[in-house]
mmCIF file as Biopython writes it, N, C-alpha, C and O atoms, coordinates in Angstrom:
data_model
#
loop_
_atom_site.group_PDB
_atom_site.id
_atom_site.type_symbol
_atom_site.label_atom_id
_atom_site.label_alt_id
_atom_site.label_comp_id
_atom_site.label_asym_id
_atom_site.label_entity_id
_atom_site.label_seq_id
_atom_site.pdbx_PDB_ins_code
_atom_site.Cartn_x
_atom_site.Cartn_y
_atom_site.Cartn_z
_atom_site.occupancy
_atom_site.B_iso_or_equiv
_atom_site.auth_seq_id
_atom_site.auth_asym_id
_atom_site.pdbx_PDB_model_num
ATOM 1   N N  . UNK A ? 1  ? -20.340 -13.499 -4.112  1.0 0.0 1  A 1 
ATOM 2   C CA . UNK A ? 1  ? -20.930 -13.925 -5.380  1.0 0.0 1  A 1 
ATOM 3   C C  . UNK A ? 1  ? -19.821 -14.245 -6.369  1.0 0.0 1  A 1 
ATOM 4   O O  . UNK A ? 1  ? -18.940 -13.459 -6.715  1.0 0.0 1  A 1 
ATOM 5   N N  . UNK A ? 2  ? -19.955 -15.328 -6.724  1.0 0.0 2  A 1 
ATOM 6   C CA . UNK A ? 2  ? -18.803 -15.829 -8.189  1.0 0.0 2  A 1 
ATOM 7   C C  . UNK A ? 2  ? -18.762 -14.606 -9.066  1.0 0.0 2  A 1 
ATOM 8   O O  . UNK A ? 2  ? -19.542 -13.657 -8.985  1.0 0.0 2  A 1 
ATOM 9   N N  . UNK A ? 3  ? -17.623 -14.754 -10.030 1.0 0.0 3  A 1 
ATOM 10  C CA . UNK A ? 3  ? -17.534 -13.907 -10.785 1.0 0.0 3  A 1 
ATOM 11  C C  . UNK A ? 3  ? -17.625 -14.364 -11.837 1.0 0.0 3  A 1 
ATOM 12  O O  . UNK A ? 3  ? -17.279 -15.535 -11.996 1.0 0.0 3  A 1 
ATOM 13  N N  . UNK A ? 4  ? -18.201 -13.478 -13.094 1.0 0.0 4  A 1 
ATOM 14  C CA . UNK A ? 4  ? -18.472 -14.704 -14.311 1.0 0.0 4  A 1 
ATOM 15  C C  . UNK A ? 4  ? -17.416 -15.619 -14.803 1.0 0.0 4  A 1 
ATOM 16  O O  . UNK A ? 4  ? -17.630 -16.640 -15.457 1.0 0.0 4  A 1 
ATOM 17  N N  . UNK A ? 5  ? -15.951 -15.051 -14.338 1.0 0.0 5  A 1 
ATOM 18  C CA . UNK A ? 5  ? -15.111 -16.008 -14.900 1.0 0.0 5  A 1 
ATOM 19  C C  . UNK A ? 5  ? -15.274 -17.506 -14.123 1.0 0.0 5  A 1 
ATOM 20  O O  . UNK A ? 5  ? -15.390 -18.561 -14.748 1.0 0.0 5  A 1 
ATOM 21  N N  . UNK A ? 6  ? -15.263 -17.414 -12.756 1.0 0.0 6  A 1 
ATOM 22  C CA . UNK A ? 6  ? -15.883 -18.445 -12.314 1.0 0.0 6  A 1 
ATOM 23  C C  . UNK A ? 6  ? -17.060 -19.403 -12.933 1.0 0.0 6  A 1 
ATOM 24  O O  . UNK A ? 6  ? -17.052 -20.561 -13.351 1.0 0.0 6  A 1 
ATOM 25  N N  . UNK A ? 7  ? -18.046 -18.428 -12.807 1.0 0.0 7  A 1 
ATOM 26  C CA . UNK A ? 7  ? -19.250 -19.260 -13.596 1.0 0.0 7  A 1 
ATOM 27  C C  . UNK A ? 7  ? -19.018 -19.855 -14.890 1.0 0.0 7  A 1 
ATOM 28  O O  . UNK A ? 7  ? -19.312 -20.997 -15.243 1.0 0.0 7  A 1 
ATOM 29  N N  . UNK A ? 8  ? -18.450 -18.936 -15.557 1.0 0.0 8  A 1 
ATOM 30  C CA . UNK A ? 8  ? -18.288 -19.774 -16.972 1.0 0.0 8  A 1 
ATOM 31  C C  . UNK A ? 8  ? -17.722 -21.045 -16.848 1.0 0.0 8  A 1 
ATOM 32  O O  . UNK A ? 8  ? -18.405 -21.994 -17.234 1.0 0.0 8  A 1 
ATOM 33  N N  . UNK A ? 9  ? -16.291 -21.314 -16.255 1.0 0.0 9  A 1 
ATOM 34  C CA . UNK A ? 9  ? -15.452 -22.432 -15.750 1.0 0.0 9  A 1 
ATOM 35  C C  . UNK A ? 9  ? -16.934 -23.698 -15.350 1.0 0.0 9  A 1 
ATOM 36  O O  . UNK A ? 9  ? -17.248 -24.658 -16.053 1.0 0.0 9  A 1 
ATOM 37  N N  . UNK A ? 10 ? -17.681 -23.209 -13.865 1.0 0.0 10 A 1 
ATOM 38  C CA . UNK A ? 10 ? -18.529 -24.142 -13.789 1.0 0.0 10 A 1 
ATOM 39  C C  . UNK A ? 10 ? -19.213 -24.524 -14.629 1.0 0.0 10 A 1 
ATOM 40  O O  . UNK A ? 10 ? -19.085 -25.746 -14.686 1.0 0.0 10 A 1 
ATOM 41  N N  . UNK A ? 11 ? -20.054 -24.091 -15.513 1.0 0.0 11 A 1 
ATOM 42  C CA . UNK A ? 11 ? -20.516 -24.264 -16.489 1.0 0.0 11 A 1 
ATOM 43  C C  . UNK A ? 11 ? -20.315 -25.375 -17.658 1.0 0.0 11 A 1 
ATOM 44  O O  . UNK A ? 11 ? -21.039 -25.707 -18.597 1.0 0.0 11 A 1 
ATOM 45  N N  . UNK A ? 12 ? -19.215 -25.756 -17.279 1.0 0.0 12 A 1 
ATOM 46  C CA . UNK A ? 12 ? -18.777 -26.941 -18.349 1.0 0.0 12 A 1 
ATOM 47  C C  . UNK A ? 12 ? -17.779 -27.655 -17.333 1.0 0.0 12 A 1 
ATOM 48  O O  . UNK A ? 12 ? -16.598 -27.464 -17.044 1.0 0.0 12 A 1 
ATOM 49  N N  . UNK A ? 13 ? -18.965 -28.758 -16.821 1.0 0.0 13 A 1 
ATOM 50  C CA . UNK A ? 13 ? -17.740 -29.561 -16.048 1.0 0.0 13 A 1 
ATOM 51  C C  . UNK A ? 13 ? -17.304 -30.471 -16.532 1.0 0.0 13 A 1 
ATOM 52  O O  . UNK A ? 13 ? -16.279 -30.894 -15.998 1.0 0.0 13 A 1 
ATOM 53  N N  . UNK A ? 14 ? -17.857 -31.266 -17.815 1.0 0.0 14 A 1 
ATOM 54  C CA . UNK A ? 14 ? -16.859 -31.987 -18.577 1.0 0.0 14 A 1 
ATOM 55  C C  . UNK A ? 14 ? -15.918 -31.657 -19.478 1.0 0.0 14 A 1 
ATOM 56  O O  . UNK A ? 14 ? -15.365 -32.354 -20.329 1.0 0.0 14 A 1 
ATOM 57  N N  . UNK A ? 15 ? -15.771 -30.310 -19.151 1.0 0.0 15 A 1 
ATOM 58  C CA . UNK A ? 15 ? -14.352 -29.455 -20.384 1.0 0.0 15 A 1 
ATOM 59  C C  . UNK A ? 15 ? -12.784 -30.716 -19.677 1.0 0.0 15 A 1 
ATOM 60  O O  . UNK A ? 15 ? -12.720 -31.017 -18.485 1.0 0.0 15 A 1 
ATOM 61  N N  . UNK A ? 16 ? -12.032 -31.084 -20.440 1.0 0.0 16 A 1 
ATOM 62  C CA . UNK A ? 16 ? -10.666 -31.404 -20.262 1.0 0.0 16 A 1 
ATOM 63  C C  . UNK A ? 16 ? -9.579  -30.329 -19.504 1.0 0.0 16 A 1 
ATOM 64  O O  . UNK A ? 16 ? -9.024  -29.319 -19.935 1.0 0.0 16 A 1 
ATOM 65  N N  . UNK A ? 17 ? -9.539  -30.887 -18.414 1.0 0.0 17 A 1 
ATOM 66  C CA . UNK A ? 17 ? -8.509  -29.984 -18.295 1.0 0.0 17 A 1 
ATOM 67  C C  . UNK A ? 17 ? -6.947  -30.903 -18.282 1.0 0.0 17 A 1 
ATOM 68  O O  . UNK A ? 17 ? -6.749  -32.106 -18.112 1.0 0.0 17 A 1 
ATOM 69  N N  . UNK A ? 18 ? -5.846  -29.594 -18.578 1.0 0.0 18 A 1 
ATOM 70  C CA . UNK A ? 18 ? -4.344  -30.259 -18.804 1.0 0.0 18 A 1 
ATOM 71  C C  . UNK A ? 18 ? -4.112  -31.044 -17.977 1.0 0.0 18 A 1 
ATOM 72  O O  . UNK A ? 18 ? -4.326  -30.836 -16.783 1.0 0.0 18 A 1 
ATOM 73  N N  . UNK A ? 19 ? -3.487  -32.413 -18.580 1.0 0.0 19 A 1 
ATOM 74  C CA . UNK A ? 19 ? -2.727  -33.565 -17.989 1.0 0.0 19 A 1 
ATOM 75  C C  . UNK A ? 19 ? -1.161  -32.992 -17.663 1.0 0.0 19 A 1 
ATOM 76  O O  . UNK A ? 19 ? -0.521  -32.198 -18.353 1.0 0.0 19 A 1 
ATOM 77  N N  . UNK A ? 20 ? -0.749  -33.634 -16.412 1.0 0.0 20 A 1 
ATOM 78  C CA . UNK A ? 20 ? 0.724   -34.044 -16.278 1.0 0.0 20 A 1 
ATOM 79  C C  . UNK A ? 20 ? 0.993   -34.766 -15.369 1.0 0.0 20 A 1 
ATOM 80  O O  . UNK A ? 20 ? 0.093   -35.144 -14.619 1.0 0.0 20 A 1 
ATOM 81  N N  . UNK A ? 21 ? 2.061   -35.086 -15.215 1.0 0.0 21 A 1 
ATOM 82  C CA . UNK A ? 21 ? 2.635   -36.473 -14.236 1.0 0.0 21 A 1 
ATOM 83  C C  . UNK A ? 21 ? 2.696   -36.185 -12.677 1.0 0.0 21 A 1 
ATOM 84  O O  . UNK A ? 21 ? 2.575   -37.027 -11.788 1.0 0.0 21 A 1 
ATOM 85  N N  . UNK A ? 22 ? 2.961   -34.491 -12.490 1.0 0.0 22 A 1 
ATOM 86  C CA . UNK A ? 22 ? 2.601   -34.568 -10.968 1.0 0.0 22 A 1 
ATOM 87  C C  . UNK A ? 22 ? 2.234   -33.118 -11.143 1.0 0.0 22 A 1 
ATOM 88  O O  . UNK A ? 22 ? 1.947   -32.668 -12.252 1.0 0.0 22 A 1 
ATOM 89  N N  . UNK A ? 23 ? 2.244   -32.310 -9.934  1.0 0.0 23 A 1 
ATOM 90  C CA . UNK A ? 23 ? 1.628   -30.599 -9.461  1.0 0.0 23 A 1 
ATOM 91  C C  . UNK A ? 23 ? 2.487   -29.854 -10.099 1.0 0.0 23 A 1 
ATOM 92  O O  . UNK A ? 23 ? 2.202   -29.021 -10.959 1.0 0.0 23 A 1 
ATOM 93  N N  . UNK A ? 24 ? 3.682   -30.159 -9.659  1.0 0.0 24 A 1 
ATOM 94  C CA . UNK A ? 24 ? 5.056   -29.477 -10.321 1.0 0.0 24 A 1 
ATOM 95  C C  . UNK A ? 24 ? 5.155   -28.953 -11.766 1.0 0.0 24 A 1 
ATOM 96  O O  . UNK A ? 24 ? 5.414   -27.866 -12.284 1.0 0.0 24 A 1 
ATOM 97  N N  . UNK A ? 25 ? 4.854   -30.118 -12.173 1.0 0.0 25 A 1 
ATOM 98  C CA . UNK A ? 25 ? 4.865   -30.123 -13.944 1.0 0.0 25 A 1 
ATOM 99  C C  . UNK A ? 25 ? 3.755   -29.384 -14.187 1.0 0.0 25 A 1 
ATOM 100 O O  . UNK A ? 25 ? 4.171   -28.638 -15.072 1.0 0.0 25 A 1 
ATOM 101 N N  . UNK A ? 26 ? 2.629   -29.088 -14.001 1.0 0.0 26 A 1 
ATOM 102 C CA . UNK A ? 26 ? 0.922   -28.794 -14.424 1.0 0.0 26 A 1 
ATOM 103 C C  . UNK A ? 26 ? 1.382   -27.318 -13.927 1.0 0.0 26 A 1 
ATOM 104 O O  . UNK A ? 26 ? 1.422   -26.625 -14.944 1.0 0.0 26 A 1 
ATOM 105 N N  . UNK A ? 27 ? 1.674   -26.695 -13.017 1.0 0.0 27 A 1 
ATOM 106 C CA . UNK A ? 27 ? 1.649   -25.637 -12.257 1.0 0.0 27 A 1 
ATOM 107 C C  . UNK A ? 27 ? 2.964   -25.192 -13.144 1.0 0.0 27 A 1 
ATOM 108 O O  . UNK A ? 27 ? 2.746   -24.675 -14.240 1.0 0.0 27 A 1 
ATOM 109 N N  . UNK A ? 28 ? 4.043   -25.338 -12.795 1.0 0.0 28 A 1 
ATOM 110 C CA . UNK A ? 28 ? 4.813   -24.802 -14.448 1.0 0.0 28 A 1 
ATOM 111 C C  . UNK A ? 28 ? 4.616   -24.293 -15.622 1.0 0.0 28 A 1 
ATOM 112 O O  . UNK A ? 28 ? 4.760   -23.153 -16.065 1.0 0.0 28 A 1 
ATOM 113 N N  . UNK A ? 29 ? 4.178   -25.534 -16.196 1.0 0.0 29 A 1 
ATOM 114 C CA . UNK A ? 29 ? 4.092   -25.800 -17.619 1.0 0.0 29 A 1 
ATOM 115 C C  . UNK A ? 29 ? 2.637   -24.533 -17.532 1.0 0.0 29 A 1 
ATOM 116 O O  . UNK A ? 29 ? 3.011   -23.547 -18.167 1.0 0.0 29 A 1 
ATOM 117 N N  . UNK A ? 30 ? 1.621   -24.370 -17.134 1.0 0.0 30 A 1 
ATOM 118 C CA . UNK A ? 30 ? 0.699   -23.813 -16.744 1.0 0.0 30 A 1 
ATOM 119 C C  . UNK A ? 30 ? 0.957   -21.939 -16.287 1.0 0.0 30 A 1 
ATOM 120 O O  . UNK A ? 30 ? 0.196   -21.000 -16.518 1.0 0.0 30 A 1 
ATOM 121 N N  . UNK A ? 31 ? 1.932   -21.937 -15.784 1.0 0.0 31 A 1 
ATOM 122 C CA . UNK A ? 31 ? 2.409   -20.357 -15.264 1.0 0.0 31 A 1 
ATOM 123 C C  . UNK A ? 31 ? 3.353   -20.517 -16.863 1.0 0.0 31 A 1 
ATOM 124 O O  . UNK A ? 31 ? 3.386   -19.352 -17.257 1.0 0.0 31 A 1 
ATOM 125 N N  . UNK A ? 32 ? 4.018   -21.291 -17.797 1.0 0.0 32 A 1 
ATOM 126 C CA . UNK A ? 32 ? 4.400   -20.702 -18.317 1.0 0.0 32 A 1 
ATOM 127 C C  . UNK A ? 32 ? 3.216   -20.682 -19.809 1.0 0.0 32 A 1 
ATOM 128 O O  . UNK A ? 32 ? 3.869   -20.582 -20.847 1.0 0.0 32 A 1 
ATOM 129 N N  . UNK A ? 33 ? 2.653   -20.709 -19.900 1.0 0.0 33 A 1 
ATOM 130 C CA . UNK A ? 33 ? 1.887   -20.951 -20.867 1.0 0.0 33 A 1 
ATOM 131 C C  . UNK A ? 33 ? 0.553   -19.618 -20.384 1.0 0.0 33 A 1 
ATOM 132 O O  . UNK A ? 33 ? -0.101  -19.181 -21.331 1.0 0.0 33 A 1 
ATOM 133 N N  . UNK A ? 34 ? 0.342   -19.251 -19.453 1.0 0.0 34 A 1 
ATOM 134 C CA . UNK A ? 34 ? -0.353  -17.815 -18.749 1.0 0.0 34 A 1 
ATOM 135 C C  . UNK A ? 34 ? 0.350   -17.058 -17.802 1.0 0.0 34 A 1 
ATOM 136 O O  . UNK A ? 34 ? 0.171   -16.822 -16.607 1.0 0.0 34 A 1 
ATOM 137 N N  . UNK A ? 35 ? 1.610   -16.577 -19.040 1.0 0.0 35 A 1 
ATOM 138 C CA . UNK A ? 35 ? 2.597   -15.832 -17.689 1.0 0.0 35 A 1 
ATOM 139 C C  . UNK A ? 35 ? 1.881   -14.119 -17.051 1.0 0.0 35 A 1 
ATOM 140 O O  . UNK A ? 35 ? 1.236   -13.354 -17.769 1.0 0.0 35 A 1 
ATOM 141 N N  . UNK A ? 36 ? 2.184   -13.895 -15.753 1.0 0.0 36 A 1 
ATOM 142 C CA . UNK A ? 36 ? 1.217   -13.343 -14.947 1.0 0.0 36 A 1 
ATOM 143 C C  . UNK A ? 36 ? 0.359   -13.733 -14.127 1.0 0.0 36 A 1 
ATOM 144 O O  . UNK A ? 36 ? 0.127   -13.117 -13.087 1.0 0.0 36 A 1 
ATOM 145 N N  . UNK A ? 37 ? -0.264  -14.855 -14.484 1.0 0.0 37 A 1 
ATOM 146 C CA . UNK A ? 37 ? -1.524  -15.614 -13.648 1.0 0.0 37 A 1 
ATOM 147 C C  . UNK A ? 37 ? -0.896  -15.605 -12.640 1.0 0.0 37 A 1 
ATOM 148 O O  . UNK A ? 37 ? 0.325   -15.595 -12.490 1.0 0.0 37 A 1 
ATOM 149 N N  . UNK A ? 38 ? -1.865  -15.608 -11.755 1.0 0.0 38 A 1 
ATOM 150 C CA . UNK A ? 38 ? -1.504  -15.855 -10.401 1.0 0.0 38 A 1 
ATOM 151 C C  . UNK A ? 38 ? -2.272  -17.700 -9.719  1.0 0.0 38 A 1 
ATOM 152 O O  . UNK A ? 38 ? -3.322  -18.046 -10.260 1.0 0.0 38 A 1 
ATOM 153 N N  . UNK A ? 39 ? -1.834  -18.396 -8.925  1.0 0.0 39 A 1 
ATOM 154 C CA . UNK A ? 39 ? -1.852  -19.653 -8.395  1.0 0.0 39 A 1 
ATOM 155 C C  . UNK A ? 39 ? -3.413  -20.040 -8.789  1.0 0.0 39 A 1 
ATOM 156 O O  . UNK A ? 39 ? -3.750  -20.866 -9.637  1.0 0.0 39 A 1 
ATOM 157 N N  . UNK A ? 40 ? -4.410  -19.110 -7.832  1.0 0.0 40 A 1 
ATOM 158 C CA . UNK A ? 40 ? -5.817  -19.470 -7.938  1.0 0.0 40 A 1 
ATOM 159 C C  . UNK A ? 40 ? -6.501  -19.353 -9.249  1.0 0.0 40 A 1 
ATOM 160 O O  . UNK A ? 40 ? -7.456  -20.087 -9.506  1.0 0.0 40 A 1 
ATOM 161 N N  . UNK A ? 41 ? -6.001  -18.339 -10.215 1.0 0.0 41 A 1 
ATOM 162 C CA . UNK A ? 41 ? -6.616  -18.272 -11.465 1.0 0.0 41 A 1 
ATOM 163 C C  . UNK A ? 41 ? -6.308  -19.280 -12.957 1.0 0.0 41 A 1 
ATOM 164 O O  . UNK A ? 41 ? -6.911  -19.251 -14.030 1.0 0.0 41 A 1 
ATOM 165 N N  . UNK A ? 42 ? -5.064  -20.193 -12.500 1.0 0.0 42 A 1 
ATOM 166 C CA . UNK A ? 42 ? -4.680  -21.120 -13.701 1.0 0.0 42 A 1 
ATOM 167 C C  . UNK A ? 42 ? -5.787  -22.186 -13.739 1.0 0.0 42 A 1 
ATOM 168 O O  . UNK A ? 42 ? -6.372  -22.736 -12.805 1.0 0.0 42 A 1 
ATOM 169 N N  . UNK A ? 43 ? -5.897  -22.311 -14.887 1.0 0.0 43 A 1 
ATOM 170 C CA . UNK A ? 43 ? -6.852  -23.768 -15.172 1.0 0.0 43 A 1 
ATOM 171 C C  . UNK A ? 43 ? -6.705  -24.471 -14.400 1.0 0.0 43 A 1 
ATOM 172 O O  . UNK A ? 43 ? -6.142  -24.224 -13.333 1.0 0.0 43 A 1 
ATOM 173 N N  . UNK A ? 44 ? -7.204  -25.606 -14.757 1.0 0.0 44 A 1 
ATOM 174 C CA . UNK A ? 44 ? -7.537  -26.555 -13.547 1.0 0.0 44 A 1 
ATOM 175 C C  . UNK A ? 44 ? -6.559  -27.335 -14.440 1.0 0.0 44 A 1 
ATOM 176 O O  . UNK A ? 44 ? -6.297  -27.050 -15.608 1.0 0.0 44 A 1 
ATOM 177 N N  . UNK A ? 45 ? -5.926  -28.617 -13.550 1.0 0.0 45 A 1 
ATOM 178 C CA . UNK A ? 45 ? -4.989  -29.842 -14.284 1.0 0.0 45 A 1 
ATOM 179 C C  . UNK A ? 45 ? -5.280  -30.896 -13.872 1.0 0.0 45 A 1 
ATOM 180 O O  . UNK A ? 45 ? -6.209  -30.649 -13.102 1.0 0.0 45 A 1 
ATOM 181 N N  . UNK A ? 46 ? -5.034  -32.407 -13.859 1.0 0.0 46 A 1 
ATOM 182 C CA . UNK A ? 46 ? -5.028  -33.247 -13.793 1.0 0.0 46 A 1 
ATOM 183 C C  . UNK A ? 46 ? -3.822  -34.020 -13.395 1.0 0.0 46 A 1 
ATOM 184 O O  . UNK A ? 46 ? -2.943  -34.009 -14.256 1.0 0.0 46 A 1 
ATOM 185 N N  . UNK A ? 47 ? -3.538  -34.724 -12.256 1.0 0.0 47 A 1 
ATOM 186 C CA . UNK A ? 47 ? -2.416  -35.682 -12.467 1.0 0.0 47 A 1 
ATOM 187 C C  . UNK A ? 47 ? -2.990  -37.216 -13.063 1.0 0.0 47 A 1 
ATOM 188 O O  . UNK A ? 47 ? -3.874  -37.951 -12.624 1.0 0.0 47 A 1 
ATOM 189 N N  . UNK A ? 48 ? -2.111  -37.345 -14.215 1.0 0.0 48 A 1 
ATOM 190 C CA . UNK A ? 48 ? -1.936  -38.989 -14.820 1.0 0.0 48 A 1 
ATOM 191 C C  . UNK A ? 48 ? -0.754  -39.688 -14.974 1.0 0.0 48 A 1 
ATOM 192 O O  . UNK A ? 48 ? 0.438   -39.381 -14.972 1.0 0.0 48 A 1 
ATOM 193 N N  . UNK A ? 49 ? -1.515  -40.908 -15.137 1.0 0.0 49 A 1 
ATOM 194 C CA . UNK A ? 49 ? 0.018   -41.844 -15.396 1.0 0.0 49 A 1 
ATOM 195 C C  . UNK A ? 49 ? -0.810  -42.497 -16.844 1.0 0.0 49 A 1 
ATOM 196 O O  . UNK A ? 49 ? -1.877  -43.107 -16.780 1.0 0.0 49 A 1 
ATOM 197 N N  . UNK A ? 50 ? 0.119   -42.147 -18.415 1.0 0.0 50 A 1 
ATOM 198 C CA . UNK A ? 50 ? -0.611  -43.056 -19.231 1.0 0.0 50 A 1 
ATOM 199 C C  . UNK A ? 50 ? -2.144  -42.108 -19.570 1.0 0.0 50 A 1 
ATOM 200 O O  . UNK A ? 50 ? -3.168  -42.762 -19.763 1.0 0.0 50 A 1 
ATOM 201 N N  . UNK A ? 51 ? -2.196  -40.822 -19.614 1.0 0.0 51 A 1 
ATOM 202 C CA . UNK A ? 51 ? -3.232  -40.311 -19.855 1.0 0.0 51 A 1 
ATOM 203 C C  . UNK A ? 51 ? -4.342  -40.614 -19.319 1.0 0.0 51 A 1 
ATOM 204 O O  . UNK A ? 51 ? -5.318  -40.189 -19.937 1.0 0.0 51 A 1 
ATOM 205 N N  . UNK A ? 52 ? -4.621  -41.379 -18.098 1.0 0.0 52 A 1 
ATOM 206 C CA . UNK A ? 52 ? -5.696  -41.437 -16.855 1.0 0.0 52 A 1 
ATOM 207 C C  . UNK A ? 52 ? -5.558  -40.919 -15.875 1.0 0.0 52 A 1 
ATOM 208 O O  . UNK A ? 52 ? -4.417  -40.487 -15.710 1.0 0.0 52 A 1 
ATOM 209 N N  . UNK A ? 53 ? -6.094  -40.786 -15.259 1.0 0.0 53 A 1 
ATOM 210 C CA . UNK A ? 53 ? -6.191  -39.936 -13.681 1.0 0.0 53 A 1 
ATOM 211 C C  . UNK A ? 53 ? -5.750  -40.989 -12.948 1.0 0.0 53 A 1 
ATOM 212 O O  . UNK A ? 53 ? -5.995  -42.195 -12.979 1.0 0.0 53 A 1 
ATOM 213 N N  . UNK A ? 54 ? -4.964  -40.214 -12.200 1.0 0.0 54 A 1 
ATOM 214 C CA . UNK A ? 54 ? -4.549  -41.137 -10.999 1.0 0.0 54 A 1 
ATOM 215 C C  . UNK A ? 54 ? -4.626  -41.400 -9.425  1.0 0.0 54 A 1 
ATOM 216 O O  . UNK A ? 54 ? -3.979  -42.181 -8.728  1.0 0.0 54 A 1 
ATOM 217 N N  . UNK A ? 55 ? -5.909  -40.238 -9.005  1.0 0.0 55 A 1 
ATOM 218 C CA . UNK A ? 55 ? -6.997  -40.526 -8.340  1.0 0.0 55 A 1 
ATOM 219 C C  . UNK A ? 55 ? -8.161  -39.605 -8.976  1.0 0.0 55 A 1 
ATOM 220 O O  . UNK A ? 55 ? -7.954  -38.552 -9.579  1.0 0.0 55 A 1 
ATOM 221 N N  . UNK A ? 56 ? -10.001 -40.460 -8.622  1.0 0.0 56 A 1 
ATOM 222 C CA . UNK A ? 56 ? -10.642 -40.146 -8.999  1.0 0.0 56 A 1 
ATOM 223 C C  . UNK A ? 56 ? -11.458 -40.014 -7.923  1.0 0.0 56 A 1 
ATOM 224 O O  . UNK A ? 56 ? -11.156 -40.625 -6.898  1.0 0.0 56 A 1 
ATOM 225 N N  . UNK A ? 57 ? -12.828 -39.065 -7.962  1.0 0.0 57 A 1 
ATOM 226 C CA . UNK A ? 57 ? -13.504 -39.183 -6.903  1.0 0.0 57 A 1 
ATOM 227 C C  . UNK A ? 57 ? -14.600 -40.640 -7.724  1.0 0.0 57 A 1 
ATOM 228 O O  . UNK A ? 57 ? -14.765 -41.158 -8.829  1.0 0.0 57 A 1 
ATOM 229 N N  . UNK A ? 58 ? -14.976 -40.733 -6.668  1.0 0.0 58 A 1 
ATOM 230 C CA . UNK A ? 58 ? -15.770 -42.158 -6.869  1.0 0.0 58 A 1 
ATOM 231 C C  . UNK A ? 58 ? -17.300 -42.220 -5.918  1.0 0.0 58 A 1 
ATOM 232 O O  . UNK A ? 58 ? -17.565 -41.399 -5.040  1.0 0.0 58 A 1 
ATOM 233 N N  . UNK A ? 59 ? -17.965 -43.076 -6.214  1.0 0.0 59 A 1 
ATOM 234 C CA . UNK A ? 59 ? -18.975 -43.233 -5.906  1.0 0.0 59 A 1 
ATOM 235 C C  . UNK A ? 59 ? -19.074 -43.322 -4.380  1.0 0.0 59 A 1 
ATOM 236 O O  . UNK A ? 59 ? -18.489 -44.363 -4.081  1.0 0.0 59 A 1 
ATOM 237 N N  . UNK A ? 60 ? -19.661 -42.565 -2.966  1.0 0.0 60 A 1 
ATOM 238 C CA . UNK A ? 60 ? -19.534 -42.778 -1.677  1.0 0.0 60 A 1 
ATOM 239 C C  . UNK A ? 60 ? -18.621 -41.639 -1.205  1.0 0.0 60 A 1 
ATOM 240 O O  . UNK A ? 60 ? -18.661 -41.228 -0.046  1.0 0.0 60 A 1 
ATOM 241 N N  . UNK A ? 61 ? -17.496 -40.961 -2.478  1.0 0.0 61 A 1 
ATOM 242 C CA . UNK A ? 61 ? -16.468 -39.927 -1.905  1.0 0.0 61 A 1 
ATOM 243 C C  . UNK A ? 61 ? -17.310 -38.644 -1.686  1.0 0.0 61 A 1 
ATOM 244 O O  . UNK A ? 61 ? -18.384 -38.260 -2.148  1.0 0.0 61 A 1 
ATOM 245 N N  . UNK A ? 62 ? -16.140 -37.964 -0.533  1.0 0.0 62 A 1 
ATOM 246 C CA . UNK A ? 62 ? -16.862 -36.365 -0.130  1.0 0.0 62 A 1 
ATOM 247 C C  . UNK A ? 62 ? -15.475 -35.366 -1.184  1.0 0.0 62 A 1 
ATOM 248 O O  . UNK A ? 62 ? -14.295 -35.706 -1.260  1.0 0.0 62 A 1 
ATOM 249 N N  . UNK A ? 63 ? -16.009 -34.331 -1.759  1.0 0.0 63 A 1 
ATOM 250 C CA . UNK A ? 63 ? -15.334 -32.927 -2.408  1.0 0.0 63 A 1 
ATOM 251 C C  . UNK A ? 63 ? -15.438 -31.891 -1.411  1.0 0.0 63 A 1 
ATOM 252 O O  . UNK A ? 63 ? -16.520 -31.969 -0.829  1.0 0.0 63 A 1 
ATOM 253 N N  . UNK A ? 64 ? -14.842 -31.122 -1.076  1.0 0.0 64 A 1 
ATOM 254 C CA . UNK A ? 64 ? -15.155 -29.429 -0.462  1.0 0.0 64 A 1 
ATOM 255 C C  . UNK A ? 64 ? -14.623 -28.388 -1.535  1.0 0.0 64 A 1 
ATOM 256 O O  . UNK A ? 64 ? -13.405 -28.398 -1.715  1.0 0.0 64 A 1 
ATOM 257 N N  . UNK A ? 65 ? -15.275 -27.619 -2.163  1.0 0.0 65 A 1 
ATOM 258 C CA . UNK A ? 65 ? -15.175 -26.765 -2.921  1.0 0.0 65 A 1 
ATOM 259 C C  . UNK A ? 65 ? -14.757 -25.932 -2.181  1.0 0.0 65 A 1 
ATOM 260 O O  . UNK A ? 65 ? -14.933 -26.154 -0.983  1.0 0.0 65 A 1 
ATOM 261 N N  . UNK A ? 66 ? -13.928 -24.442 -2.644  1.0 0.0 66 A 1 
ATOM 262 C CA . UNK A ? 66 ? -14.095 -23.098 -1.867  1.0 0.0 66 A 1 
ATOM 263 C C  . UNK A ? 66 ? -14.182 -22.620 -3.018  1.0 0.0 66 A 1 
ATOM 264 O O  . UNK A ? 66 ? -13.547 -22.998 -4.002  1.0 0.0 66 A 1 
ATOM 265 N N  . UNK A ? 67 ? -15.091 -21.633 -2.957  1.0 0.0 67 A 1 
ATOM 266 C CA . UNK A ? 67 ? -15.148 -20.819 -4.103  1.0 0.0 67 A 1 
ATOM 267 C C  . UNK A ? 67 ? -14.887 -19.443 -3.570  1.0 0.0 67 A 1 
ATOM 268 O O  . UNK A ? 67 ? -15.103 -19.177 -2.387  1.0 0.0 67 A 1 
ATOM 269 N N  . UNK A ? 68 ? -14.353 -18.428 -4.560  1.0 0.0 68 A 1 
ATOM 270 C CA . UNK A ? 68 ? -14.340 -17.060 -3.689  1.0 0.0 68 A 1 
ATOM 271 C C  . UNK A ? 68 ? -15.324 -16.358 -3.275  1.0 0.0 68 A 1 
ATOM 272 O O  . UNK A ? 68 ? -16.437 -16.571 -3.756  1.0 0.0 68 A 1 
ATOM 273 N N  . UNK A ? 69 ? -15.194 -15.667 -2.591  1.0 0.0 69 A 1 
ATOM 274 C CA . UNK A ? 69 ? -16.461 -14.575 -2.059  1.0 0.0 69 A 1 
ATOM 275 C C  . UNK A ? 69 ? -17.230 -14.779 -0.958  1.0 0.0 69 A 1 
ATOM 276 O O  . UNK A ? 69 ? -18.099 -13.963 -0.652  1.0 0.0 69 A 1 
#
């Protein structure tokens, strides 16, 4: 069963999450901005070029979620 921190997160799937230019930068900038967190618990990020995404899922695409538990 999710945990509410989970749920809350789902709960708003059009919240913004942080932009950066690749994993490196987001996962950084991200551990340093929630030092302690561990990998699975940092926000979610985005890679862009120019403040867009630079892949999107699209109409016809498959997602696999894992959620814990």
């Amino acid at each position: 069963m999710p945990t509410g921190r989970w749920l809350k997160r789902a709960e708003n799937p059009c919240a913004r999450p942080k932009a950066a230019a690749n994993a490196t930068a987001a996962v950084n900038g991200l551990r340093a901005s929630h030092p302690g967190t561990i990998d699975q618990d940092l926000p979610e990020f985005v890679i862009a070029d120019n403040g867009q995404p630079i892949g999107t899922i699209e109409d016809g695409d498959s997602a696999v979620l894992q959620l814990p538990g």
